[in-house]
TIRO-2110 file (N, C-alpha, C; in Angstrom, 1 decimal):
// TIRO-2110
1.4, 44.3, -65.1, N, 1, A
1.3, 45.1, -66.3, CA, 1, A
-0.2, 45.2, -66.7, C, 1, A
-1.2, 46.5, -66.5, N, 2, A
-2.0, 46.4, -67.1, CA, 2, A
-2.0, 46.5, -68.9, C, 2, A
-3.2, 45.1, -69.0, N, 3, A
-3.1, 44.7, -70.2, CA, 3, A
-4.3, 44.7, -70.9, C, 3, A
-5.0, 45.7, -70.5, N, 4, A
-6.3, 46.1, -70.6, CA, 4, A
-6.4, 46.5, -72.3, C, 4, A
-7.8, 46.8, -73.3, N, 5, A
-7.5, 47.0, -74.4, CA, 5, A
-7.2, 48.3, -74.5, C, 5, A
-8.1, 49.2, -73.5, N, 6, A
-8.1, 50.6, -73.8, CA, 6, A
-6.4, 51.0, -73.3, C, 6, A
-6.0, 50.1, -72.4, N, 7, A
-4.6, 50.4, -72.1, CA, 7, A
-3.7, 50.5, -72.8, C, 7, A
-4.0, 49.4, -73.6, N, 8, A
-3.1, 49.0, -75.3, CA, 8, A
-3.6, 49.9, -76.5, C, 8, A
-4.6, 50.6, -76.6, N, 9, A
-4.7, 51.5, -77.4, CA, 9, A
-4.5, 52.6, -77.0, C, 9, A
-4.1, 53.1, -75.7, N, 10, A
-3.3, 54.6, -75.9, CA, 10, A
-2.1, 54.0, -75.5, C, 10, A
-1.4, 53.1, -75.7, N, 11, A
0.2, 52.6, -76.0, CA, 11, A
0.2, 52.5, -77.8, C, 11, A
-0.8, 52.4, -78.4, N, 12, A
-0.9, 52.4, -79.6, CA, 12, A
-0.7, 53.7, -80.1, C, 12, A
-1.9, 55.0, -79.5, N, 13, A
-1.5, 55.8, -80.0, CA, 13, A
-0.6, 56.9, -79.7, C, 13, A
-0.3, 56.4, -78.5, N, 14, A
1.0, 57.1, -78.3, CA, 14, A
2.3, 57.2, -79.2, C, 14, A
2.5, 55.7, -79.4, N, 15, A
3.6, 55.4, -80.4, CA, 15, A
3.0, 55.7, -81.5, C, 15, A
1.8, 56.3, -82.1, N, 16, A
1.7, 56.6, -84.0, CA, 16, A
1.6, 58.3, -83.7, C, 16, A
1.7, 58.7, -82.6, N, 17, A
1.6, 60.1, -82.1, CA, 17, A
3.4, 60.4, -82.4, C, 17, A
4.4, 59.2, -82.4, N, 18, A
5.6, 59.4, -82.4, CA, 18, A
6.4, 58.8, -83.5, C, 18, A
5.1, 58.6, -84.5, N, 19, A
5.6, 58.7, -85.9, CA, 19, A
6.3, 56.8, -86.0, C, 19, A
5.7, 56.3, -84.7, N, 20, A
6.5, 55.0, -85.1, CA, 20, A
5.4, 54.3, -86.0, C, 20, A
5.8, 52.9, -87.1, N, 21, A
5.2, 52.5, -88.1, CA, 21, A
4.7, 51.1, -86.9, C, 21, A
3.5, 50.7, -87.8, N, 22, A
2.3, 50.0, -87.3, CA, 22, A
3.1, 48.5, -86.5, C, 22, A
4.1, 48.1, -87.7, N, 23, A
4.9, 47.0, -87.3, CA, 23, A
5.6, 46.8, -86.7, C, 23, A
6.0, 48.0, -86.2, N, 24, A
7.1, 48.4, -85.3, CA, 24, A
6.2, 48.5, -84.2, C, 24, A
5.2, 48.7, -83.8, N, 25, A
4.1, 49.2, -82.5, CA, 25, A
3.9, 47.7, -82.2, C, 25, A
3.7, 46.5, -83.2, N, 26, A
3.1, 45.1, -82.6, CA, 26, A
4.5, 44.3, -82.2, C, 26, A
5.4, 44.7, -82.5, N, 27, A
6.6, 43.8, -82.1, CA, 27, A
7.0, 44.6, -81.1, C, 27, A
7.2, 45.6, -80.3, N, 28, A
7.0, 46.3, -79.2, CA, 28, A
6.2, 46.0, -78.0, C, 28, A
5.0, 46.4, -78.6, N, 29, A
3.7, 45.5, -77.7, CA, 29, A
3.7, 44.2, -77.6, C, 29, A
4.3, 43.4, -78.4, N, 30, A
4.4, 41.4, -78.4, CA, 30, A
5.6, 41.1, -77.0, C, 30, A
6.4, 41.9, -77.1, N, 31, A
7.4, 42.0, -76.0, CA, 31, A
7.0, 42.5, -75.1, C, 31, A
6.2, 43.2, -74.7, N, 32, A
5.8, 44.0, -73.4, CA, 32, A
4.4, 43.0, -73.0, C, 32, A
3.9, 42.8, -73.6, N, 33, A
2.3, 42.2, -73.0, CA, 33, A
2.5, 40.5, -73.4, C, 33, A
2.9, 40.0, -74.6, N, 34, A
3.3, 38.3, -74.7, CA, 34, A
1.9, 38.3, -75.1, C, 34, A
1.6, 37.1, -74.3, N, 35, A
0.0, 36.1, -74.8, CA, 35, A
-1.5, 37.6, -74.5, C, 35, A
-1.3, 38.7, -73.5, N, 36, A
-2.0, 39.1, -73.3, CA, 36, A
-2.1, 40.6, -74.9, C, 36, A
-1.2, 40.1, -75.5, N, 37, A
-1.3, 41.3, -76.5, CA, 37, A
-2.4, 41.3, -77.8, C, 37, A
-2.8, 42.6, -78.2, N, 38, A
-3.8, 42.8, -79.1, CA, 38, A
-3.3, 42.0, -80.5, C, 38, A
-4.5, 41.7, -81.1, N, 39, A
-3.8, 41.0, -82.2, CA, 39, A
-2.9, 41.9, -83.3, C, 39, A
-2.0, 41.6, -84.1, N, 40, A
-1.7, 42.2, -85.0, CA, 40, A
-2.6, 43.2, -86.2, C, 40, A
-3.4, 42.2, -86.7, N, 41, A
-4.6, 43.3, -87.2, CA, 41, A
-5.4, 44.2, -86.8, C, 41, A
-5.4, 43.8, -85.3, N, 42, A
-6.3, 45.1, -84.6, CA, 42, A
-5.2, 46.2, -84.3, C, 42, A
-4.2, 46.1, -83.9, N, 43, A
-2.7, 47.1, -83.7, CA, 43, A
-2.9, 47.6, -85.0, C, 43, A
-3.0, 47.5, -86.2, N, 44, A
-3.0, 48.2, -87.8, CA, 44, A
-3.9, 48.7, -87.8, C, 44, A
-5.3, 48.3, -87.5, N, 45, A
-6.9, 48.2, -88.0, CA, 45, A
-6.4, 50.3, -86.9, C, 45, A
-6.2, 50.0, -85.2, N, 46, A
-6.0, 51.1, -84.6, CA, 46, A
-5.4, 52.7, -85.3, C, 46, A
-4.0, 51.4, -85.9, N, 47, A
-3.1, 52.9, -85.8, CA, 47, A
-3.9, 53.9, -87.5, C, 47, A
-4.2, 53.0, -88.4, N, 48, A
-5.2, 53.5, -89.3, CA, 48, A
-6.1, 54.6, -88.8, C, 48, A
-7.1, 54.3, -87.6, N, 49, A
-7.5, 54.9, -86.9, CA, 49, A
-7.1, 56.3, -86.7, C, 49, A
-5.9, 55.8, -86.0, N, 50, A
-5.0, 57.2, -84.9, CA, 50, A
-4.3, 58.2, -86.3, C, 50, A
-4.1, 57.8, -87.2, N, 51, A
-3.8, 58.4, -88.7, CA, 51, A
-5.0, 58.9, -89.3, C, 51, A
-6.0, 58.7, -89.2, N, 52, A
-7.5, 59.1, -89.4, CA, 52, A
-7.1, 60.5, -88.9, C, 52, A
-7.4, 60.8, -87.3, N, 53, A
-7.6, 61.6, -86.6, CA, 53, A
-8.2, 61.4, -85.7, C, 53, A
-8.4, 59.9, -85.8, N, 54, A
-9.1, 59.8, -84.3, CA, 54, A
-8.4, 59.9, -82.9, C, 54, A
-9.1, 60.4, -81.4, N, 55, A
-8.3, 60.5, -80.8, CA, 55, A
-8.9, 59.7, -79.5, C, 55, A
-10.0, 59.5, -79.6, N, 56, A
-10.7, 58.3, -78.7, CA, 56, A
-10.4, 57.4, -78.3, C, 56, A
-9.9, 56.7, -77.3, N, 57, A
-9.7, 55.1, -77.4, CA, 57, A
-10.5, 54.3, -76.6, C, 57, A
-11.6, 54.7, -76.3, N, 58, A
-12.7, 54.0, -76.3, CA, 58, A
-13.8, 53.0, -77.2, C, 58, A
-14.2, 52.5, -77.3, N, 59, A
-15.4, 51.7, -78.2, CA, 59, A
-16.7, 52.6, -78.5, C, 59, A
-16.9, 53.4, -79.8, N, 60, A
-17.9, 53.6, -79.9, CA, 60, A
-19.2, 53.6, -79.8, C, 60, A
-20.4, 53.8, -79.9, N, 61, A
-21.8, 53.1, -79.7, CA, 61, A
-21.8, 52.5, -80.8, C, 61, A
-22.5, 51.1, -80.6, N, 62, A
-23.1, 50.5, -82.0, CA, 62, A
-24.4, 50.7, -82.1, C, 62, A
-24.8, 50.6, -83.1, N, 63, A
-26.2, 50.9, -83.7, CA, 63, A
-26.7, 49.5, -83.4, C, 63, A
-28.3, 49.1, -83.3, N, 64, A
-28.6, 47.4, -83.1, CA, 64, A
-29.8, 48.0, -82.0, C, 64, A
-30.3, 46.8, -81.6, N, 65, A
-31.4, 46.5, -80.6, CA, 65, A
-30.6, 46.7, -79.3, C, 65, A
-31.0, 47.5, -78.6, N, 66, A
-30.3, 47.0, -77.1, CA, 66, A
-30.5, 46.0, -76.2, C, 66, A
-30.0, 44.9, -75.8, N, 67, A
-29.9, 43.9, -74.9, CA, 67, A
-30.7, 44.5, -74.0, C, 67, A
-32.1, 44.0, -73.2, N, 68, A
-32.4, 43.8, -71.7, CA, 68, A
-31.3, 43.0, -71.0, C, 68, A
-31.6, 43.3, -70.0, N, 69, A
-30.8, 42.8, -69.6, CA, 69, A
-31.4, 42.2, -67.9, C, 69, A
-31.6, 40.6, -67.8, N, 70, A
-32.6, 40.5, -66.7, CA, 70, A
-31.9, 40.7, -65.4, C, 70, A
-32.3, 42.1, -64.9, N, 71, A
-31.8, 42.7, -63.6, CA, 71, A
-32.6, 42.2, -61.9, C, 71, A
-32.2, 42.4, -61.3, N, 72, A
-32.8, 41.9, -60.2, CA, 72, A
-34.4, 42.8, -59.9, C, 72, A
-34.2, 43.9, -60.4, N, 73, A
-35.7, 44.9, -60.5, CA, 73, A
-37.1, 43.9, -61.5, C, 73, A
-36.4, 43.7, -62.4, N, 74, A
-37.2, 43.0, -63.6, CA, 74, A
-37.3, 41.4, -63.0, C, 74, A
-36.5, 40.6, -63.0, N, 75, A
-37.0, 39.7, -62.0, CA, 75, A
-38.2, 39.6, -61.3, C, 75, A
-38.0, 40.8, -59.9, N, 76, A
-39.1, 40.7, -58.8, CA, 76, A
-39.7, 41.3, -59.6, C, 76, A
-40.3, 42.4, -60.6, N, 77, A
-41.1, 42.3, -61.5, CA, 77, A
-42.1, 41.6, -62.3, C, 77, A
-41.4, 40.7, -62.7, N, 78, A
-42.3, 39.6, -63.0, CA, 78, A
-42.9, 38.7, -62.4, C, 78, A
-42.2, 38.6, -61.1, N, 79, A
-42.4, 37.4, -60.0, CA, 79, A
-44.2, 37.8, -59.3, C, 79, A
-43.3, 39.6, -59.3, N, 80, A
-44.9, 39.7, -58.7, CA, 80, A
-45.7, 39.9, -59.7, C, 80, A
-46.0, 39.9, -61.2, N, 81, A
-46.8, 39.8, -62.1, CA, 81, A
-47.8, 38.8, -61.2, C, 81, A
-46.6, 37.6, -61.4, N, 82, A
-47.2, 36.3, -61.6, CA, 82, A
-48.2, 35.9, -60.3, C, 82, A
-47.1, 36.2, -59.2, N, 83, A
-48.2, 36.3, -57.9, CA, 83, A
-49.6, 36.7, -57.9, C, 83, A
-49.8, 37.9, -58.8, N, 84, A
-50.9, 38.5, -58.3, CA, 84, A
-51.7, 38.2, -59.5, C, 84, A
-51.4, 37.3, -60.4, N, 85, A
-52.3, 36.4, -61.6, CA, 85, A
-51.6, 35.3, -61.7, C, 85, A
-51.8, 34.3, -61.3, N, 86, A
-50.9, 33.0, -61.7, CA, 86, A
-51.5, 32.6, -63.5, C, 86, A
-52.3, 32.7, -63.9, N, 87, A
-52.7, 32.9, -65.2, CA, 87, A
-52.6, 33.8, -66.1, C, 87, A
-51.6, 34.7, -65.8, N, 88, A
-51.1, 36.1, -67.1, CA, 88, A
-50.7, 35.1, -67.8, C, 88, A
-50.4, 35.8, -69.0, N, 89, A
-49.4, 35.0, -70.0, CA, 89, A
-47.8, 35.6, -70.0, C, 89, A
-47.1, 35.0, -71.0, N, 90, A
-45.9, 35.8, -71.1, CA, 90, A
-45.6, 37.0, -71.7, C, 90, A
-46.8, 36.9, -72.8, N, 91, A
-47.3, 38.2, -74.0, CA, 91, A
-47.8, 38.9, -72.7, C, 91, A
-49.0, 39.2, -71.8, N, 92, A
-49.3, 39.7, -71.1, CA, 92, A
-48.1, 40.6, -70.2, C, 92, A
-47.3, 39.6, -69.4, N, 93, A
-46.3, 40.2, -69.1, CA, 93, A
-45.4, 41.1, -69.8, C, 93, A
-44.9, 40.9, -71.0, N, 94, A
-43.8, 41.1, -71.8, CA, 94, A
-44.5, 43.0, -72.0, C, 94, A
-45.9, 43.3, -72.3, N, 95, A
-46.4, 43.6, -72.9, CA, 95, A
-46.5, 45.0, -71.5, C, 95, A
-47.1, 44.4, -70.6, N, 96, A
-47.1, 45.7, -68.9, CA, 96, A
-45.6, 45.7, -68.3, C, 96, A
-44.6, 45.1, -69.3, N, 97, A
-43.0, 45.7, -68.3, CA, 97, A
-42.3, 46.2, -69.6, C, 97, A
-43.1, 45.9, -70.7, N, 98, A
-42.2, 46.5, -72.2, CA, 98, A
-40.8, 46.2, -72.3, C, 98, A
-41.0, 44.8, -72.2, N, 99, A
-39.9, 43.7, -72.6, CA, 99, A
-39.9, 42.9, -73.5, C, 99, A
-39.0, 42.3, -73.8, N, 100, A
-39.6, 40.8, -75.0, CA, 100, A
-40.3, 39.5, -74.5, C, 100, A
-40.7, 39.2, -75.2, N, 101, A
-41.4, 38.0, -75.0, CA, 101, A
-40.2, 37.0, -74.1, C, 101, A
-39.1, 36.9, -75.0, N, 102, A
-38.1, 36.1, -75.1, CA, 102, A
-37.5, 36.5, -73.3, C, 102, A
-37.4, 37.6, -73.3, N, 103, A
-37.2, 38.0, -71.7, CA, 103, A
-37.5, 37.5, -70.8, C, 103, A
-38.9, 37.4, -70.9, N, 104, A
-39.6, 37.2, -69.8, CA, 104, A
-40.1, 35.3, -69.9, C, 104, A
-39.6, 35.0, -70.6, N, 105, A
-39.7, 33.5, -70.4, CA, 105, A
-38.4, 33.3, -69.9, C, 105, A
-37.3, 33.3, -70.1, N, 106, A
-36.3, 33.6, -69.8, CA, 106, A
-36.4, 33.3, -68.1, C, 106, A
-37.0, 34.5, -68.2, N, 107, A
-36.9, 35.2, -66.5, CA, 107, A
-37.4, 33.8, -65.8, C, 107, A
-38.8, 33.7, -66.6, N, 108, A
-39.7, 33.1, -65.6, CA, 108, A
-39.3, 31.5, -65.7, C, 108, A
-38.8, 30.6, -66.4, N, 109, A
-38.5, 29.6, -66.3, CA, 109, A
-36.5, 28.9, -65.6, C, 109, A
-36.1, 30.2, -66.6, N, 110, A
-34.6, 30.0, -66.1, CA, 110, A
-34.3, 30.7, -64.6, C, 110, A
-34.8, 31.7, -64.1, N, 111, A
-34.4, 32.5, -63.5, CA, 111, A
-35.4, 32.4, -62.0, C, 111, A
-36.4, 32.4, -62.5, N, 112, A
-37.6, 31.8, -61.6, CA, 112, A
-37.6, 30.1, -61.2, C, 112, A
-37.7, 29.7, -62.1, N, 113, A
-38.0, 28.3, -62.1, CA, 113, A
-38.9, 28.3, -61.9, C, 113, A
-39.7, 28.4, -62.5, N, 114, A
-41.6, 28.1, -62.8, CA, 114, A
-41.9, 27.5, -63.6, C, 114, A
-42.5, 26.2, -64.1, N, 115, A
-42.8, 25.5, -64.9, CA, 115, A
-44.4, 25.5, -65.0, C, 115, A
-45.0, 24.9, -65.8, N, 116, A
-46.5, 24.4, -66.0, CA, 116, A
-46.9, 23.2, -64.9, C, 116, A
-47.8, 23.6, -63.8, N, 117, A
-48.3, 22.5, -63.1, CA, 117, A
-49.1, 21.1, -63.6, C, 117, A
-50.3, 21.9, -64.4, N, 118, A
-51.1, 21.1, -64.9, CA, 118, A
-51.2, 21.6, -66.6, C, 118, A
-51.1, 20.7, -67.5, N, 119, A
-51.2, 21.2, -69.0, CA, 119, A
-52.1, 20.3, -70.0, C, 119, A
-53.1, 20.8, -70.0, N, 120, A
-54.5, 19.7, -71.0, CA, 120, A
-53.9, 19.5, -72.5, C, 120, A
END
């Protein structure tokens, strides 16, 4: 049984498409899916939704910062920063790949494993 959420929310809206009531859609869905079923409030929070007019059952965009995300491009990106200055900094770096600071330490400690050889 796919038990996917988007799966569950056009089982959701199908049933408020057929006039059935919200409590009647989670005791339905609690019998068909068990432990893998949406919670009760999000089954209401939906069919609200689907009574709106919405007809999407996708996740909209959220507004916010977008996550980098350290990919294997950005990686060997910084690796070869570093290669070809073993003395950049992280600001340096962060600053010629237009990433965060936070990134690129990241990269370079967790992902690299590069630490400080010698430190006065």
């Amino acid at each position: 049984m796919n038990s996917s959420r988007s799966a569950q929310r056009a089982v959701i809206q199908f049933l408020r498409a057929e006039r059935e009531h919200a409590s009647q859609i989670y005791r339905r869905m609690k019998e068909v899916y068990g432990e893998q079923c949406l919670a009760r409030c999000t089954i209401f929070w939906w069919c609200q939704r689907y009574e709106a007019g919405r007809i999407n059952i996708k996740d909209l965009p959220r507004t916010g910062q977008a996550h980098v995300v350290a990919n294997s491009a950005t990686i060997s990106a910084v690796d070869e920063l570093i290669r070809q200055n073993c003395r950049i900094s992280t600001r340096e770096v962060a600053v010629e790949l237009s990433i965060s600071k936070g990134t690129v330490h990241h990269i370079v400690h967790k992902k690299l494993g590069y630490g400080k050889v010698c430190a006065q």
